[in-house]
Residue frames as a rotation matrix with the C-alpha (Angstrom) as fourth column:
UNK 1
0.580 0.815 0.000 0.00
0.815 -0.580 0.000 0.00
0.000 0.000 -1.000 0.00
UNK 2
0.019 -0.206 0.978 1.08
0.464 -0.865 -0.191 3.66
0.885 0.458 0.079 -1.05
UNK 3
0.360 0.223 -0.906 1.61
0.646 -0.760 0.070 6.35
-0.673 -0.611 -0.417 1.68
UNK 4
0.005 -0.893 0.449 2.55
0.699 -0.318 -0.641 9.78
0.715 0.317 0.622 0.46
UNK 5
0.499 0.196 -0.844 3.71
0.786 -0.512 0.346 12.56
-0.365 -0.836 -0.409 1.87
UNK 6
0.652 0.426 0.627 4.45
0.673 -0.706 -0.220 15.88
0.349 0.565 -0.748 1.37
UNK 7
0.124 -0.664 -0.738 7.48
0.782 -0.392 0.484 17.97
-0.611 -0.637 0.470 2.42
UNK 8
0.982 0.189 -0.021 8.45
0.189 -0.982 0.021 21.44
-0.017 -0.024 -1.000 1.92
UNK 9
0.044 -0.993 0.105 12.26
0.944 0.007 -0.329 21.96
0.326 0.114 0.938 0.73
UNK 10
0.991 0.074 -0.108 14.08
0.057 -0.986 -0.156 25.26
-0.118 0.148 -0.982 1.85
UNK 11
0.043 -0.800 -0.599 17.25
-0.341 -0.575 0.744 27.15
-0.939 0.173 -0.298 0.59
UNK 12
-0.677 -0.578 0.455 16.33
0.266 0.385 0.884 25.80
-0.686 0.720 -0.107 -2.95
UNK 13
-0.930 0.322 -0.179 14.54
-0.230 -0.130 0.964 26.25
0.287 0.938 0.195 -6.07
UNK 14
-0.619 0.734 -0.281 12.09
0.269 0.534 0.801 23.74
0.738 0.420 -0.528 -5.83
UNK 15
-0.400 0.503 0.766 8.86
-0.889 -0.416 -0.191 24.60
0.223 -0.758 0.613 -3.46
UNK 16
0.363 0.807 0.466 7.60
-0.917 0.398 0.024 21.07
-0.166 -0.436 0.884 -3.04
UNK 17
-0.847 -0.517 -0.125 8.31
-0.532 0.831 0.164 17.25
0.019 0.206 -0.978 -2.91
UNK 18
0.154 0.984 0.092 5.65
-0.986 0.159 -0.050 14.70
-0.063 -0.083 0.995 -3.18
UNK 19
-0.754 -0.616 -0.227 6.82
-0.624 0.780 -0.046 11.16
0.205 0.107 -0.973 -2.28
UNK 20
0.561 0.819 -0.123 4.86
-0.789 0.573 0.221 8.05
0.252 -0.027 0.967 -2.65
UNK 21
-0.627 -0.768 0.127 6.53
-0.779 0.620 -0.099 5.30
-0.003 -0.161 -0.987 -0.70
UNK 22
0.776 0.587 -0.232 5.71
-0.470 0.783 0.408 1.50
0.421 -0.208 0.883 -0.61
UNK 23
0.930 -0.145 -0.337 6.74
0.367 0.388 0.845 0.21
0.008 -0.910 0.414 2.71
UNK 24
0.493 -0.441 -0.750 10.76
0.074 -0.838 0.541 1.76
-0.867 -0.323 -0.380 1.91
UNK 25
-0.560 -0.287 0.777 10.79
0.826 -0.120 0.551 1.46
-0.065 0.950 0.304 -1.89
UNK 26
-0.365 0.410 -0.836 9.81
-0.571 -0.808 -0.147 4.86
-0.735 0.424 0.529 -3.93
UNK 27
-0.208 0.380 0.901 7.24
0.778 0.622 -0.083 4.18
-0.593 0.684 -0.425 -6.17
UNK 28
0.469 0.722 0.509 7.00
0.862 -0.499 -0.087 7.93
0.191 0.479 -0.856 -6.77
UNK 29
-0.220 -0.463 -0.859 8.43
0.851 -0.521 0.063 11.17
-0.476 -0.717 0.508 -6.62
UNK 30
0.284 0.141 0.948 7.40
0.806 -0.571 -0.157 14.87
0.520 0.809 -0.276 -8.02
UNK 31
-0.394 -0.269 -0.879 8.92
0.834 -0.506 -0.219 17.84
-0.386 -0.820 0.423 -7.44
UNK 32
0.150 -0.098 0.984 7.96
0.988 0.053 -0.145 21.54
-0.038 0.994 0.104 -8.16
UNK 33
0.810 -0.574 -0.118 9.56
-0.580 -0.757 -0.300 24.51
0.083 0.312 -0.947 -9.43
UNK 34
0.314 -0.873 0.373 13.28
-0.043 0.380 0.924 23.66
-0.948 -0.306 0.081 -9.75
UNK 35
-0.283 -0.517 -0.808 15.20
-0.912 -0.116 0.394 22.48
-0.298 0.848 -0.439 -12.82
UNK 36
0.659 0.745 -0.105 12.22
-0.744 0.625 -0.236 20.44
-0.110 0.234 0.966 -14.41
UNK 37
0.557 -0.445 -0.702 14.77
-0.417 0.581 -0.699 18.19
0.719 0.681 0.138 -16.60
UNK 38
-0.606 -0.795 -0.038 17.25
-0.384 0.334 -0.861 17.47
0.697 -0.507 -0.507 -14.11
UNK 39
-0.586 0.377 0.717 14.53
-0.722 0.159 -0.673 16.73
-0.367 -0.913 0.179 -11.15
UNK 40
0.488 0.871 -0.061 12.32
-0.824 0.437 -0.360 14.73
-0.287 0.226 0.931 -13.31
UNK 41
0.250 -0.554 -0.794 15.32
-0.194 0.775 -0.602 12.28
0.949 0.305 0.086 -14.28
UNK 42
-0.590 -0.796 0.135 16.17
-0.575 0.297 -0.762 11.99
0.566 -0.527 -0.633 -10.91
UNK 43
-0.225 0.809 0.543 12.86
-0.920 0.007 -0.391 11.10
-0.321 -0.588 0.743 -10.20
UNK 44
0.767 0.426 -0.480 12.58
-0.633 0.627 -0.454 8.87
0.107 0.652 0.750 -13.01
UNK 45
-0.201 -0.863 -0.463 16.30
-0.365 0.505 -0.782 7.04
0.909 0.012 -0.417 -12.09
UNK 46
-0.855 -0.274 0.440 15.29
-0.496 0.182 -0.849 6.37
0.153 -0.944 -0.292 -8.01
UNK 47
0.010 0.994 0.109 12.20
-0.931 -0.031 0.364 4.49
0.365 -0.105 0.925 -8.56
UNK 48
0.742 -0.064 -0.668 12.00
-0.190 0.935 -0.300 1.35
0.644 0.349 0.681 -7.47
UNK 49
-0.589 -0.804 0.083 15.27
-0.180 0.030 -0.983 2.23
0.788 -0.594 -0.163 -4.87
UNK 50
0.358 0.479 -0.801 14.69
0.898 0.058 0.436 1.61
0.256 -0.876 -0.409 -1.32
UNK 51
0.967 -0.034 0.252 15.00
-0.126 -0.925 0.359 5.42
0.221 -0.379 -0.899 0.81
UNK 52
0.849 -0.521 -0.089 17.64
0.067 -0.062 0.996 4.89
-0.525 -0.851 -0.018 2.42
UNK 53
0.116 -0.533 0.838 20.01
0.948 0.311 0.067 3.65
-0.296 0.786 0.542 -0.63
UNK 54
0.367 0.428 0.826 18.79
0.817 -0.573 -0.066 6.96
0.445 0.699 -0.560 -2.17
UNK 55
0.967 -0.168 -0.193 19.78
0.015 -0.714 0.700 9.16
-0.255 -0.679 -0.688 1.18
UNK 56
0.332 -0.943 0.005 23.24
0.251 0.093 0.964 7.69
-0.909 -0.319 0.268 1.24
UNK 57
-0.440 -0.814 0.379 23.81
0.875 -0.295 0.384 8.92
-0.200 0.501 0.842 -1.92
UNK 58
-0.032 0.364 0.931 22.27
0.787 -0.565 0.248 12.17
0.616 0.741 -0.268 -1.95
UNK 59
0.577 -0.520 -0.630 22.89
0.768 0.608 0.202 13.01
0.278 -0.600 0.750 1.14
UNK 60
0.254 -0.866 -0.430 24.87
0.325 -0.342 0.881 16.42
-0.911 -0.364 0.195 1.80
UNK 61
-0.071 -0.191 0.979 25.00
0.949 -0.316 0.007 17.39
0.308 0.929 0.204 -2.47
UNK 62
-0.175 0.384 -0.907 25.55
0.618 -0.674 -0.404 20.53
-0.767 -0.631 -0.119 -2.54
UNK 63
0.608 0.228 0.760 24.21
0.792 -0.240 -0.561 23.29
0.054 0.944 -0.327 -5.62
UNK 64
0.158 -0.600 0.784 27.11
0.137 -0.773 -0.619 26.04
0.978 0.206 -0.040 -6.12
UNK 65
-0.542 -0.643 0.541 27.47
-0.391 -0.377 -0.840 27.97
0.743 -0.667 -0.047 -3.04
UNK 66
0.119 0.763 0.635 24.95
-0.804 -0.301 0.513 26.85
0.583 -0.572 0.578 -1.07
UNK 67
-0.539 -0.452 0.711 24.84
-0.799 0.541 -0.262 24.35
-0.266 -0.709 -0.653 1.78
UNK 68
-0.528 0.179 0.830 22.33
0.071 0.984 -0.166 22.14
-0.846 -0.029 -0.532 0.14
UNK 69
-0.960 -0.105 -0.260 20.67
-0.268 0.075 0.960 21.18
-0.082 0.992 -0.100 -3.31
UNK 70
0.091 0.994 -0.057 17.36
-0.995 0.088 -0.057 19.66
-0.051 0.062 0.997 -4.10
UNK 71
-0.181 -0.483 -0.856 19.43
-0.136 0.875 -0.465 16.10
0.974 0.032 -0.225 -4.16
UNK 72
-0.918 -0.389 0.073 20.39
-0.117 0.092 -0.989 17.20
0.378 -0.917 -0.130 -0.74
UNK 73
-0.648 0.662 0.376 16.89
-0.761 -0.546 -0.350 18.70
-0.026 -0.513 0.858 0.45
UNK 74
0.053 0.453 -0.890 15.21
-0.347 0.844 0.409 14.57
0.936 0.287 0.202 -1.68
UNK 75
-0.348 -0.263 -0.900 17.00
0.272 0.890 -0.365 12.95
0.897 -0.372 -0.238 1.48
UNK 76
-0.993 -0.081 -0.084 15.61
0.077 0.082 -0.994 14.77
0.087 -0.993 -0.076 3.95
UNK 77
-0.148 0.963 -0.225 12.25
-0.920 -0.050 0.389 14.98
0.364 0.264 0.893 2.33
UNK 78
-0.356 -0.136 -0.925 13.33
-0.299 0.954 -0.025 10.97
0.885 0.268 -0.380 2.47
UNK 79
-0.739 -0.345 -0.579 14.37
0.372 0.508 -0.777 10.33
0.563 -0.789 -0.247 5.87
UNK 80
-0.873 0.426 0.238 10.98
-0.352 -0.212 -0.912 12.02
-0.338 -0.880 0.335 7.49
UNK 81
0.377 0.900 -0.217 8.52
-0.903 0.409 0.130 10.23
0.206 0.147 0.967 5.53
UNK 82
-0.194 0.031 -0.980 10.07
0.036 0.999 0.025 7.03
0.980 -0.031 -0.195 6.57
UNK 83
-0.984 -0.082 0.161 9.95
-0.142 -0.196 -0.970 8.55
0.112 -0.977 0.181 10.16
UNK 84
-0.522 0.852 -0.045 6.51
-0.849 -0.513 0.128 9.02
0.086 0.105 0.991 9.22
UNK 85
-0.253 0.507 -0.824 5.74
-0.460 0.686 0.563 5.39
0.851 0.522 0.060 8.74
């Protein structure tokens, strides 16, 4: 069964995540605003991962100067919907 959930990125582009997990595989992932192309392949490359796989590498990315990325901002969208479960 699907859960999703909904998180709220800040210090980036994007204004929204939308993660559909089954049990700690991604069956789903949309983000928006950001850099459509690049977020939608990363969406379209982590399906099917378990979360956690996906944290450890994403993890800490950072976008130019800043301290974190929408990569970065996925894993922590990540790690509180699994809290969530």
């Amino acid at each position: 069964m699907n859960k999703k959930f909904t998180f709220y990125p800040e210090g980036v582009c994007s204004m929204m995540i939308e993660i559909a997990l089954d049990g700690d595989v991604i069956d789903d992932v949309v983000f928006t605003g950001g850099c459509n192309g690049n977020l939608s392949g990363i969406s379209k490359l982590i399906k099917g991962m378990k979360a956690e796989d996906v944290i450890d590498r994403l993890e800490g990315t950072k976008c130019g100067f800043k301290d974190t990325s929408c990569p970065d901002q996925l894993s922590k969208a990540l790690r509180a919907a699994m809290a969530q479960q």
